[in-house]
N, C-alpha and C positions, 0 to 999 in steps of 0.2 A: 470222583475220578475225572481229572482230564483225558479226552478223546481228540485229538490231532493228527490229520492228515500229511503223509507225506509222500514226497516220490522219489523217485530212483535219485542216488547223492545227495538229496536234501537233506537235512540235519536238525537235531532239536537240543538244546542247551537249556541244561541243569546246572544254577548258581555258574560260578566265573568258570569251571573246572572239569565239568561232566558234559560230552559233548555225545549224543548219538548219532549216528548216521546209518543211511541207508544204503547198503550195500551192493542188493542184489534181489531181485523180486524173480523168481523161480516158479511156476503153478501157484501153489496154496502154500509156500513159505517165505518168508523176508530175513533175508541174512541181513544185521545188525551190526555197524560196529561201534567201538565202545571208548573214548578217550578219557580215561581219568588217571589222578595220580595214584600210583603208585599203595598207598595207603587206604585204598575204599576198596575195600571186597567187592566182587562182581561173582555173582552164579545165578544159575538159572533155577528155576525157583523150586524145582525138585528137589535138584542137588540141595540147595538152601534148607528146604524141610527135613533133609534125612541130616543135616548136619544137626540142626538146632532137636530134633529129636535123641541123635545121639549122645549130644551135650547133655540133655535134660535124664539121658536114662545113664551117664555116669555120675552126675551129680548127684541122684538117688542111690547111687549103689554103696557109697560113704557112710556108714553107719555112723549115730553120737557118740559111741564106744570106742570107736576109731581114734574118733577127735578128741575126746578125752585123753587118750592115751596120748595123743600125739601132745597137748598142751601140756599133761605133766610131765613129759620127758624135756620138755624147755627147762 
């Protein structure tokens, strides 16, 4: 893990395209913000967990019975 300091408006850059910067330093939180295109998902990594969880608990719910059926009706 990279650990780097920064400070209020300072900014850290990721490849040509991902730009963070420092927003706002509050007590014990740092508003972030975040410049990329359009095409790179951004969440925060809660949100991120319950996606890739959900993903994984409908992928499971597809039975091979399913997908049988569904290939022979091609």
């Amino acid at each position: 893990m990279l650990v780097l300091s920064r400070k209020l408006k300072e900014a850290i850059q990721i490849g040509d395209n991902i730009e963070l910067k420092i927003i706002a330093i509050e007590g014990d939180q740092v508003k972030i913000g975040i410049e990329a295109p359009r095409h790179v998902e951004i969440h925060r990594k809660e949100v991120y967990l319950a996606i890739q969880e959900e993903n994984s608990a409908a992928a499971q719910t597809v039975s091979v019975d399913v997908l049988k059926g569904f290939l022979k009706g091609q």
